[in-house]
Every structure is written in structure tokens, then in C-alpha cells.
PAZAPA-4460 file (N, C-alpha, C; in steps of 0.05 Angstrom, whole numbers, plus 32768, in hexadecimal, padded with zeros to 4 digits):
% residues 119
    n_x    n_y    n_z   ca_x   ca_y   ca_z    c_x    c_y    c_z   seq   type   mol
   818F   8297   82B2   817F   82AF   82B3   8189   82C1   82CA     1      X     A
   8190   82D4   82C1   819E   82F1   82D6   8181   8302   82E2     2      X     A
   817A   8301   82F9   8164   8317   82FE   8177   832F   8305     3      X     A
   815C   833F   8304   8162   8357   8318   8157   8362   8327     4      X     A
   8152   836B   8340   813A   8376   8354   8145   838C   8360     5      X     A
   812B   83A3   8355   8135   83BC   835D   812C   83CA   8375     6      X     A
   8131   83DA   8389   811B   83E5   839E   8123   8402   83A1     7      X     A
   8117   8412   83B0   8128   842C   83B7   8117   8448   83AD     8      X     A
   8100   843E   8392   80F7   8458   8388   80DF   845C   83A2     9      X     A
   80D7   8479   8396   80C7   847F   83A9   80BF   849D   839F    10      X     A
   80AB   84AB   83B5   80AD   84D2   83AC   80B7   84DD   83BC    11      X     A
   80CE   84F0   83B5   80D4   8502   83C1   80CD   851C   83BD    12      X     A
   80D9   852B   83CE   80D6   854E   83CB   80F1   8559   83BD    13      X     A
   80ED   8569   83AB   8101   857C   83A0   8117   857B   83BC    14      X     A
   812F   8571   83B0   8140   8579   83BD   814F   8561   83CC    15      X     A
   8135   854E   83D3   813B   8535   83E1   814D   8521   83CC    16      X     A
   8153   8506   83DF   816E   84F0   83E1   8159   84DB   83D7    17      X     A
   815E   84C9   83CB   8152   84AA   83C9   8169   8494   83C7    18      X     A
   816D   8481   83CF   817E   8473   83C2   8171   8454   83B4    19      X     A
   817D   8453   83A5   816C   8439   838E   817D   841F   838F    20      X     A
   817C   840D   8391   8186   83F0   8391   8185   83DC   8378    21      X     A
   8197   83D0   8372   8187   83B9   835E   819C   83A5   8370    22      X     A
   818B   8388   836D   81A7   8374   836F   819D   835C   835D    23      X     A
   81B2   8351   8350   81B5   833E   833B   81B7   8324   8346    24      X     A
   81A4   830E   833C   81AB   82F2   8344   81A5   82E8   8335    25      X     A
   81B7   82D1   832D   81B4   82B8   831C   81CF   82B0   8314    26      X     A
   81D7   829D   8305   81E9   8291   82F9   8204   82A6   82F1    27      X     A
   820F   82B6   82FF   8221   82CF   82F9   823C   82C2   82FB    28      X     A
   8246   82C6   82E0   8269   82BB   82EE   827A   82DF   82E7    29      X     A
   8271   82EE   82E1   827A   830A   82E1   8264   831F   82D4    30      X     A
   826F   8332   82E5   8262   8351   82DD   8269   8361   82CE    31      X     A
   8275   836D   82B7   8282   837E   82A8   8276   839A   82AB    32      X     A
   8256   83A4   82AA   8252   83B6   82B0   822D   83BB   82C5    33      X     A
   822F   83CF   82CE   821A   83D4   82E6   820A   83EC   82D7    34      X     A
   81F7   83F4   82D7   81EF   840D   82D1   81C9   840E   82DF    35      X     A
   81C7   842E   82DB   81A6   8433   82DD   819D   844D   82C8    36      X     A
   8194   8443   82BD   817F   8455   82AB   8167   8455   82B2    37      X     A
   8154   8471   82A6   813D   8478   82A9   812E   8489   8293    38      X     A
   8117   847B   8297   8101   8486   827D   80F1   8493   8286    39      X     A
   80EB   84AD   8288   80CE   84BF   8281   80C3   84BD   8271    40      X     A
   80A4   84C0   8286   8090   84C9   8265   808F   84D1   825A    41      X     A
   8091   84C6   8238   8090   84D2   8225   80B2   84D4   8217    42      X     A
   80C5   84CB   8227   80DE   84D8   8223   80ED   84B2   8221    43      X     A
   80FD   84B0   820C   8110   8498   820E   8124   8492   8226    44      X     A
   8121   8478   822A   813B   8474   8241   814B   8482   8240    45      X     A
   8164   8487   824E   817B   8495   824D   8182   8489   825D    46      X     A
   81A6   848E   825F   81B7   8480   8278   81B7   849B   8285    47      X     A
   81BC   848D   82A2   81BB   849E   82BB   81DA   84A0   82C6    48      X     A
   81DE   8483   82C7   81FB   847E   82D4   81FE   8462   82CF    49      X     A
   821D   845F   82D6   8227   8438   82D4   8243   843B   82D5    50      X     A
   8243   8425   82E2   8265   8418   82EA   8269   8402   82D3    51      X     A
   827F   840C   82CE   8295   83F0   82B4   82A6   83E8   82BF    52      X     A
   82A9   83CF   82C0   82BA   83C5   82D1   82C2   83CB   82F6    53      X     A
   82DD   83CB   82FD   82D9   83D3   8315   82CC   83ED   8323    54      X     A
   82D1   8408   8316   82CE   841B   831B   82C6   842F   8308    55      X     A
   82D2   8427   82F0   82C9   8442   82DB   82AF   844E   82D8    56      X     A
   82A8   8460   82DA   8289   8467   82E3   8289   8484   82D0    57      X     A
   8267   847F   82C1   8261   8491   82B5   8244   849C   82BB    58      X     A
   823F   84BA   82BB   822A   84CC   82C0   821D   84D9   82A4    59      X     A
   8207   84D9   82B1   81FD   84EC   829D   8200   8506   82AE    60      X     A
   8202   851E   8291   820B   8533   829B   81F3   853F   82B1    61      X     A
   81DE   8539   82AD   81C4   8544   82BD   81C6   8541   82DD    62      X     A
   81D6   8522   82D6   81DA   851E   82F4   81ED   8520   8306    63      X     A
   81FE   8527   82F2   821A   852F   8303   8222   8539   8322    64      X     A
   822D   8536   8330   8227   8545   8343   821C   8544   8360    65      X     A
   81FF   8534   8355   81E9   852E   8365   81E8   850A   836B    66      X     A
   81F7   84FE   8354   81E8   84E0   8351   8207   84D1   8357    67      X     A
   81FF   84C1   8367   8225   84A5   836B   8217   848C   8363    68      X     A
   821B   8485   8353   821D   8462   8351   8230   845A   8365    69      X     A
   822B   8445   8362   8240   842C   8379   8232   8410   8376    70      X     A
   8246   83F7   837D   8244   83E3   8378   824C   83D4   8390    71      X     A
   8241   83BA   8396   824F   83A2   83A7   8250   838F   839E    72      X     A
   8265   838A   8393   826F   836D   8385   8261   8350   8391    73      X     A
   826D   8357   83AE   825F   833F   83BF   8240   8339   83C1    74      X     A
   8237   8351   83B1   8219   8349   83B7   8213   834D   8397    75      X     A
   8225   834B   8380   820D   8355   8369   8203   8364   8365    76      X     A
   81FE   8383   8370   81EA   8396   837D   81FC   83B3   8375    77      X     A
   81EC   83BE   8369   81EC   83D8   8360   81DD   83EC   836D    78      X     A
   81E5   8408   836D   81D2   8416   8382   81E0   8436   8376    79      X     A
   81C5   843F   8379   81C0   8467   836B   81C0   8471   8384    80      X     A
   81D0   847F   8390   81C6   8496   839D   81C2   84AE   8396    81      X     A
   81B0   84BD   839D   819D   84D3   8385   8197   84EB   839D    82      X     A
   81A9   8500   839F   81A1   8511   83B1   819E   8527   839A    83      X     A
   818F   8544   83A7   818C   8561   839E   8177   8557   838C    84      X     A
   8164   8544   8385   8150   853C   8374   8148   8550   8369    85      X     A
   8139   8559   8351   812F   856D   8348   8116   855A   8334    86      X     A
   80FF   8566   8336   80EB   8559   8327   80ED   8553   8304    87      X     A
   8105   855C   82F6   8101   8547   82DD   8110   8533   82E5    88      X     A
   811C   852C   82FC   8123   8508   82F9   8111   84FA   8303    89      X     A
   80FB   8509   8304   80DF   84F2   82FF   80E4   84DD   82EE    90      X     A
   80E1   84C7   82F2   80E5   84AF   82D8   80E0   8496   82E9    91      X     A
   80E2   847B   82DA   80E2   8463   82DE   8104   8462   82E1    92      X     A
   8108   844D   82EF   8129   8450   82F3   8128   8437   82EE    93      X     A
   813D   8431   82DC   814C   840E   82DA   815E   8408   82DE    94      X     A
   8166   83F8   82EA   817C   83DE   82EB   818B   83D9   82D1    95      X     A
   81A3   83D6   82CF   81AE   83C0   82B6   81C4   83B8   82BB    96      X     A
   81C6   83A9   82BC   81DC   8392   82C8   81E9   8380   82AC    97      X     A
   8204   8386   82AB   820D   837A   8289   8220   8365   8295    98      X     A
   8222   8342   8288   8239   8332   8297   8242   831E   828A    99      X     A
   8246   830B   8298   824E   82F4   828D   823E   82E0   82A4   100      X     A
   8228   82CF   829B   8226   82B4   82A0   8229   829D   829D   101      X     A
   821F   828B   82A8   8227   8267   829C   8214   826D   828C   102      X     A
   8225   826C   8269   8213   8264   8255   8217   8276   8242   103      X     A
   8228   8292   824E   8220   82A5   8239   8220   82C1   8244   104      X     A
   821F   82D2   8233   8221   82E7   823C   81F9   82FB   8247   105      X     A
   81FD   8306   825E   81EB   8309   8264   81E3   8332   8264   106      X     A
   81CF   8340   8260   81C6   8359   8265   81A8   835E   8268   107      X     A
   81A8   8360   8280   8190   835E   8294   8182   837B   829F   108      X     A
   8169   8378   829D   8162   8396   82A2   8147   838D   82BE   109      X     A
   814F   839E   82CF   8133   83A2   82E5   8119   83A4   82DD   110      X     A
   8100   83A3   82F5   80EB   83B0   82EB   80E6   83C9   82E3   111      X     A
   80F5   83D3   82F3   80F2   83F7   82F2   80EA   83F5   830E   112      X     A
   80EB   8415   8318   80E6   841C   8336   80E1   8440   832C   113      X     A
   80CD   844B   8337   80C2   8461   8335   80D1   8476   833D   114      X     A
   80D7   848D   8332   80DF   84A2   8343   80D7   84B6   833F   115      X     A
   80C1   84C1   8354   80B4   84DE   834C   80C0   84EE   8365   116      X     A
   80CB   8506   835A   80CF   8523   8366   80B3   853C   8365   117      X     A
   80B0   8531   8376   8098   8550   8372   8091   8563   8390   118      X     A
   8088   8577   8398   807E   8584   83AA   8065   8578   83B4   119      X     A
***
């Protein structure tokens, strides 16, 4: 069983930085890909961002600009940094962590961690 534990949401003000965390533990013999998506109310998940493999990294266009993924191998651990916030990336933010464990192949999602932008 692969967890994942996320920390980092919180409220900011239009304009403000957050940075979001997940780190993965359990039975991991590789990572293939890292990502974080987020769901509004009323609105379906969407991807935000994620690393494939070592480095290849993809954005959503919304966030371009404003949002870096990054990873630490040595720790399992994925991380959003989210500056210039603007209040529709209000959402639940998730974790997903895609790999290889003893046993099988594994794709693991967080609890979610809150992120409200508002005044």
C-alpha cells in the first residue's frame, strides 16, 4: 500500500505564494510519474501540473507562469509552488503519485488540501 500525505493548503490574498507538499510512503521500488490536480465546486478535477519521469513536466495553461512543480527523489515528495494566486484556483488540491511497487503497479491519490484565494 503507497500513501500519500499532503500539507501546505491554506487562504491566501489575491496575489499571494502557497507552497503544497505531498510525500509518498510504502513499498515503492519506482516513480514514473508525480502530479497535482484540483477540483472546484461544482467543476471536475483537472490537472494542474506533473513530472514524468526525471524532469518532463506539464502545466495547465491557467497556470503557466505562476505554478513550478518539483520533486525529491530522496524523499518521495512532490511539491506546488503557487505564486500571483488569483481566486478561481480556489479548489481542493491533490496529490497523485503513479509507480511501481512490490507487487504491482501502484496510483495513489492524497486527501486533498484546501486552497482558497479570497480578499
Amino acid at each position: 500500500q503507497v500513501q500519500l500525505v499532503e500539507s501546505g493548503g491554506g487562504l491566501v490574498q489575491p496575489g499571494g505564494s502557497l507552497r503544497l507538499s505531498c510525500a509518498a510512503s510504502g513499498s515503492i521500488s519506482g516513480i514514473n510519474a508525480m502530479g497535482w490536480y484540483r477540483q472546484a465546486p461544482g467543476k471536475e478535477r483537472e490537472l494542474v501540473a506533473r513530472i514524468i519521469g526525471a524532469d518532463r513536466t506539464n502545466y495547465a495553461d491557467s497556470v503557466k507562469g505562476r505554478f513550478t512543480i518539483s520533486r525529491d527523489n530522496a524523499k518521495n515528495a512532490v511539491y506546488l509552488q503557487m505564486n500571483s494566486l488569483k481566486p478561481e484556483d480556489t479548489a481542493v488540491y491533490y496529490c497523485n503519485v503513479r509507480g511501481i511497487k512490490v507487487g504491482g503497479l501502484f496510483d495513489s491519490w492524497g486527501q486533498g488540501t484546501q486552497v482558497t484565494v479570497s480578499s
